[in-house]
C-alpha positions in Angstrom: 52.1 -58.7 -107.3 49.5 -58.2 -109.4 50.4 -57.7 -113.4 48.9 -54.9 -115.4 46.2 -54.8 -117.6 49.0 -54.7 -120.6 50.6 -57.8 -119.1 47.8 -59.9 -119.2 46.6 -59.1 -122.7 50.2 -59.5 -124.1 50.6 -63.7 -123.9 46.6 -63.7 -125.1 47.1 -61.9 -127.9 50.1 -64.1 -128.7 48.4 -67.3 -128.4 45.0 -66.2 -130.2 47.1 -64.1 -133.2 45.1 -61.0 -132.8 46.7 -57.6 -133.7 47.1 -55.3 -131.0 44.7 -52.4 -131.2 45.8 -48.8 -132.7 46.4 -46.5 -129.6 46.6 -43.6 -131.8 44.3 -44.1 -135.7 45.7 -42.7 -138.8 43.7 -39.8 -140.0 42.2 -40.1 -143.7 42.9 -37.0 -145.0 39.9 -34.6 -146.1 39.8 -34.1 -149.7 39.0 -29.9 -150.4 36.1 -28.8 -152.3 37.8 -28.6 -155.7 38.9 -32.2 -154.7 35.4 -33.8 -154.2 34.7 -31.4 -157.5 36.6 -33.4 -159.5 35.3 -36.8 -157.8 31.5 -35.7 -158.8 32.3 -34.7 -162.4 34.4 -37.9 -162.8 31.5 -39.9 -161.5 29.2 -38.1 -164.0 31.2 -38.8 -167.0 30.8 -42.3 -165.9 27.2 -41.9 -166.2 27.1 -39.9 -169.0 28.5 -43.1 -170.9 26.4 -45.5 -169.8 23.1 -42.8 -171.2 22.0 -41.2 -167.6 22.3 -38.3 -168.5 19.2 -37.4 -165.8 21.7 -38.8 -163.0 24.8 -37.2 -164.1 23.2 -33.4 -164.4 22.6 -33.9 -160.8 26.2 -35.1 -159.9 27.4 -31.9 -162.3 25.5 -29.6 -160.1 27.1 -31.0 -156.9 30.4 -30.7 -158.9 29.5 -27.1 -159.7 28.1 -26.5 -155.8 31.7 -27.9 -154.7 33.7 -25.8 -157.4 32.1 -23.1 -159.0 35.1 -22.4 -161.3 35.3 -25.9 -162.7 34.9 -25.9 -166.7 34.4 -29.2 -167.6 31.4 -29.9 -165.1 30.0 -26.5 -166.4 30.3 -27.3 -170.1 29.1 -31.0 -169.6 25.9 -29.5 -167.7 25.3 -27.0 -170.4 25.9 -30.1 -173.2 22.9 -32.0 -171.1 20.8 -28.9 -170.7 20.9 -28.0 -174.7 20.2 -31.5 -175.7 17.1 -31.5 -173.5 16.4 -27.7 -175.3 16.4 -25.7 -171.6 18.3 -23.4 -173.4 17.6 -20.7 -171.0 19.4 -22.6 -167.7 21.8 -23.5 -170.1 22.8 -20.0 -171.0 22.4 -18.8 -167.2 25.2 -21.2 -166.5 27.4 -19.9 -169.3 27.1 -16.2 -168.2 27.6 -17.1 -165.0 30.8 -19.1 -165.4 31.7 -15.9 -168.1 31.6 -13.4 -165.2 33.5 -15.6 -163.0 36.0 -16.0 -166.1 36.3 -13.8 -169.0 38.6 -16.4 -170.6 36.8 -19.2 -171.0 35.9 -18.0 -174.6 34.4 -21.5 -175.2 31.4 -20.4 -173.0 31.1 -17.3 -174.8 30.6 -18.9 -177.7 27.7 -21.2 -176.4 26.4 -18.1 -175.1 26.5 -16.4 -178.2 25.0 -19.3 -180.2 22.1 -19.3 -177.6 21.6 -15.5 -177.6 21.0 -15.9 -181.9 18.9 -18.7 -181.4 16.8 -16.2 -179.7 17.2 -13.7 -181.9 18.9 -11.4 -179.6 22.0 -10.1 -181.9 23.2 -7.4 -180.4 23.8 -9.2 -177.3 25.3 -11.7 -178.9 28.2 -9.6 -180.1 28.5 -8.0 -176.6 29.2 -11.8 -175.3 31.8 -12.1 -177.7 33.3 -9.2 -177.8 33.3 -9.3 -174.0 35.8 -12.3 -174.2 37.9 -11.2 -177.4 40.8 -10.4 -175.6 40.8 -13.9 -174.8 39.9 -15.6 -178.0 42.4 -13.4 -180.2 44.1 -16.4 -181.4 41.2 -18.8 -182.2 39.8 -18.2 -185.7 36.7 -19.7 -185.1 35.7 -17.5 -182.7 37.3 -14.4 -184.9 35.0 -15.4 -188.0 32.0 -16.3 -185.8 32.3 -13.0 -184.0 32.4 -11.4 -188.0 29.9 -13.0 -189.1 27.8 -10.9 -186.4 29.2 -8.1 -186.9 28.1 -9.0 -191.2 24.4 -9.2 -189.8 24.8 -6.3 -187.7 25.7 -4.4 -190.7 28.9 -3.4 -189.2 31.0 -4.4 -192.6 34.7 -2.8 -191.6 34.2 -4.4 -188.7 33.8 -7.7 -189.7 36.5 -7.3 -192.6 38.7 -6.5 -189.9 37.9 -9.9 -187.8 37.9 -12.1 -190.5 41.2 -10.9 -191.8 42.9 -12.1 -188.4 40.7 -15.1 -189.0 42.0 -16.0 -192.4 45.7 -14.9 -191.4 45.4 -18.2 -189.1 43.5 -20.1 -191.3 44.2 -19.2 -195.3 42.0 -22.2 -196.4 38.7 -21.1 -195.6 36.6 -21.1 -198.1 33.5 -19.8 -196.2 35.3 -16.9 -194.1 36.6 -15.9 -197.6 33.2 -15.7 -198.7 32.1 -14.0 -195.5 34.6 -11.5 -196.2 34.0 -10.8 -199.9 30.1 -9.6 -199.1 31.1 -7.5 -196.4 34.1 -6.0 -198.7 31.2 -5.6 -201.4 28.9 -4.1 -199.1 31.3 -1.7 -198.1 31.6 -1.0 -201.9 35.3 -2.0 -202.0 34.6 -3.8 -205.0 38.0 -4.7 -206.6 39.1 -6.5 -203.0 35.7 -8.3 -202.8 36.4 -9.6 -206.2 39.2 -11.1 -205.1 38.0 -12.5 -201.8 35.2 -14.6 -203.9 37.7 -16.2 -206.3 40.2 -16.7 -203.3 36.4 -18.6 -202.1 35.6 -20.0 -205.5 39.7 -21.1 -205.2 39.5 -23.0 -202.2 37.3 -25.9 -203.1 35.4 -25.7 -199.7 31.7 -24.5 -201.1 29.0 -26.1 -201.9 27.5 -26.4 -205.5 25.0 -24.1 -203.9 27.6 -21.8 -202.4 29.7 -21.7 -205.7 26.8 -20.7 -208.0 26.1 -17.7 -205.1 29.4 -16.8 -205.1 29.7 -16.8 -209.3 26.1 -14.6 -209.2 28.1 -12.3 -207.0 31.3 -12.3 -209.6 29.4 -11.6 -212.8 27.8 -8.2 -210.5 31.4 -7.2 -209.9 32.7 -7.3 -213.4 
């Protein structure tokens, strides 16, 4: 009778050790897109520390091509872009990751900083304002959007912003400054007063800061 072709490999495989072959291989799962993401920015960080910063703008943008939404790859790309002064790719990428998210008030602030740099105010408080909804919490983004609105001219509205700003942080010397020229400028003279001493108070200014701030005390007496 003649033996199968199973029979015959059996007593070899015994005497020679060898495993029997996988009828059916285990499939490696697929990792998704935001999976792989993750991978790329991860392998950029790596290079990132060892100074390739070249090499690791390229892996971001894969990360970015993989997962669009992904923040960290998008702020690391922007980091590189601004230290190499392409300022203008590196506020495309913040206004696009804005108008997939709203909430990521970190970008609007880049985006902001970029838009001054440029000397383009108005949109700069648009960016910001934009995202407030967001950002109503963080005081550095209330006093940085009031110090725009200072520039702007738009004094109530900055009194108004750095209020909440100084409601969440009291010791602030400089966004008690900020306050007390807009409070001035909107001749409410008596409350700017105050702001400067709260400013002068704090311990936070410069020597240069103080003696602006005790030029703008002796005006209000």
């Amino acid at each position: 009778m003649s033996q199968s072709p199973q029979s015959v490999a059996a007593p070899w495989a015994e005497q020679t050790g060898a495993a029997p072959v996988a009828t059916g291989a285990k499939q490696v799962k697929e990792l998704t897109p935001p999976q792989r993401a993750e991978n790329e920015y991860r392998k950029a960080l790596g290079l990132l520390q060892q100074g390739k910063g070249t090499d690791a703008a390229i892996m971001l943008e894969q990360s970015l091509n993989l997962d669009p939404h992904h923040v960290g790859a998008r702020q690391a790309l922007i980091s590189i872009l601004l230290d190499a002064a392409r300022r203008d790719e590196a506020l495309r990428l913040a206004r696009e990751g804005l108008a997939r998210d709203p909430s990521q008030a970190g970008l609007a602030m880049i985006a902001a900083r970029i838009q001054v740099e440029r000397g383009e105010l108005q949109p700069a408080v648009e960016t910001l304002e934009h995202s407030l909804s967001h950002a109503s919490e963080q005081p550095d983004y209330l006093a940085f959007l009031a110090a725009l609105q200072q520039r702007a001219e738009r004094h109530k509205q900055a009194v108004e912003l750095y209020v909440k700003a100084l409601q969440r942080s009291p010791q602030n010397g400089i966004w008690w400054m900020g306050m007390a020229i807009s409070l001035q400028a909107d001749q409410r003279k008596a409350e700017a007063a105050e702001a400067f001493r709260r400013a002068k108070a704090s311990g936070a200014l410069s020597p240069e800061l103080q003696a602006f701030v005790d030029g703008r005390l002796a005006q209000l007496r």
